[in-house]
Phi, psi and omega in degrees: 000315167336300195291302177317309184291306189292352158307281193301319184312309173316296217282340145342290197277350171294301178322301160316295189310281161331301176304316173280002202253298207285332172279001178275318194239002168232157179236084183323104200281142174305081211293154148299099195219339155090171168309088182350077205229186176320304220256051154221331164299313164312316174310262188347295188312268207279036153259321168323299186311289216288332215273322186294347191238346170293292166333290193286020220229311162324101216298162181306298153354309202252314152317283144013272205275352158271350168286278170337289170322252210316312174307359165303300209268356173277316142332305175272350185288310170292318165251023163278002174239011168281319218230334161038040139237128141321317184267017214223318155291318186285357172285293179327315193288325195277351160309300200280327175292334178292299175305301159343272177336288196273014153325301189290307195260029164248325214235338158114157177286016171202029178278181171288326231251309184310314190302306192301296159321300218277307187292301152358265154357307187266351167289332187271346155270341182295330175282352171281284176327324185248036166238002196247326195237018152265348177255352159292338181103012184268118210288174168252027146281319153312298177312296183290335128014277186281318173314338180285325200271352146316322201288331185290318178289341181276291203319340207249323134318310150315278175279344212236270160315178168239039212259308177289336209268315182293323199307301194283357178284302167327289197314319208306108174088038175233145169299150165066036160322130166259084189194144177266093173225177164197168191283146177283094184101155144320319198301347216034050172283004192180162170194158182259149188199155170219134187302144190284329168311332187286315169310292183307330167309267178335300212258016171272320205283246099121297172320296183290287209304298137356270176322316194293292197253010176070203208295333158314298166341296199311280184317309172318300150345294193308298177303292177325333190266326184288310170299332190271352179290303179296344146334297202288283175331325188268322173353283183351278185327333201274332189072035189249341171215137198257129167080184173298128159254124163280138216264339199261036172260340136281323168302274178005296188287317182320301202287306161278356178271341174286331198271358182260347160272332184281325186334286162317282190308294223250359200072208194302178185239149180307146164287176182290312159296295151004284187298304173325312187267015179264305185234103156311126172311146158308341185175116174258107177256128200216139179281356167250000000 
């Protein structure tokens, strides 16, 4: 179990890590969708409710290949301004869908070789997703928004329902798993994992909070959301948690409470020009 948690703990603070890195120095192209605003958390919020009974409701299969579609098209998202060839991203991608696959149906879905691919993989969209919607313009007012309403729907789907606890049994061991895990024991009688949503969350705000209040904020953010995951992770060891923990019940609160402090100390939060002319990127990078 040791080994599990430093696992997952690593590929957590990577994650983080990446995401902050890659938004200092690319410039993501953007689908025309217009400006990150309220009423796309909304959109968003209600997709979270609907899409898990959507999951349960699906042949496996077929969950499987609408998981796989959207990591295409995120995946590819991510790496146009790294690679600035179409024939050079769709290699990647088609690399990464590939190993993903045969991972799973070579080596069983809850082996080390899948986790280890599988993992990989959901780190390179999550830094595509929360650099596509940080970049987009999504304020940290919004972010801590959506952190609330997260913190209610994990408590609530999680502890209260059995809605995660089905989900992830479903999920479990189908290529492009949205879950970070790695296995327990040799034997794979079990593994430990943290959701890809608790990821996005963690390496998004770091980002919006930057922008808004600049690189203190940011940083500040960065550790905190990364000391309150390794908590959660060590939790196991501790014997204090048993089963699915919603995760964003630590995030969730962590998140309003820095924006409501920077809130205070600095006023309103920077626009994207604005940060951009405060702190110019290391390198704008761009494919047209």
């Amino acid at each position: 179990m040791h080994l599990a948690i430093l696992v997952i703990f690593a590929h957590a603070a990577l994650t983080v890590l990446l995401s902050w890195l890659y938004f200092r120095r690319y410039a993501i192209q953007r689908p025309p969708i217009g400006v990150f605003n309220l009423w796309d958390i909304v959109y968003m919020l209600s997709g979270i409710i609907l899409v898990p009974y959507l999951y349960l409701v699906l042949p496996r299969w077929l969950v499987a290949g609408l998981l796989g579609l959207g990591l295409l098209s995120l995946v590819y998202f991510l790496l146009e301004p790294i690679l600035r060839s179409r024939l050079g991203i769709w290699l990647v991608i088609i690399i990464c869908l590939g190993l993903d696959v045969g991972a799973a149906l070579r080596f069983g879905g809850q082996s080390v070789v899948f986790f280890a691919v599988n993992n990989v993989v959901q780190v390179m969209v999550v830094i595509g997703v929360t650099n596509l919607w940080a970049q987009s313009g999504l304020k940290a007012r919004d972010a801590a928004i959506l952190g609330v309403a997260l913190t209610g729907y994990d408590f609530l789907f999680t502890s209260v329902l059995t809605i995660m606890t089905d989900l992830f049994n479903r999920l479990a061991g189908l290529p492009f798993t949205p879950l970070v895990g790695w296995p327990i024991g040799a034997d794979g009688g079990g593994w430990l994992a943290i959701g890809l949503g608790d990821l996005l969350l963690a390496a998004v705000f770091p980002l919006v909070m930057r922008k808004a209040y600049g690189r203190r904020a940011g940083i500040t953010a960065l550790v905190i959301g990364l000391g309150a995951m390794g908590v959660v992770v060590v939790l196991p060891i501790l014997g204090i948690l048993q089963g699915i923990f919603p995760v964003m019940v630590v995030l969730g609160p962590l998140m309003v409470l820095q924006y409501l402090y920077w809130r205070r100390q600095r006023g309103p939060e920077r626009t994207t020009w604005a940060y951009l002319q405060a702190e110019p990127m290391w390198q704008v990078a761009s494919s047209r």
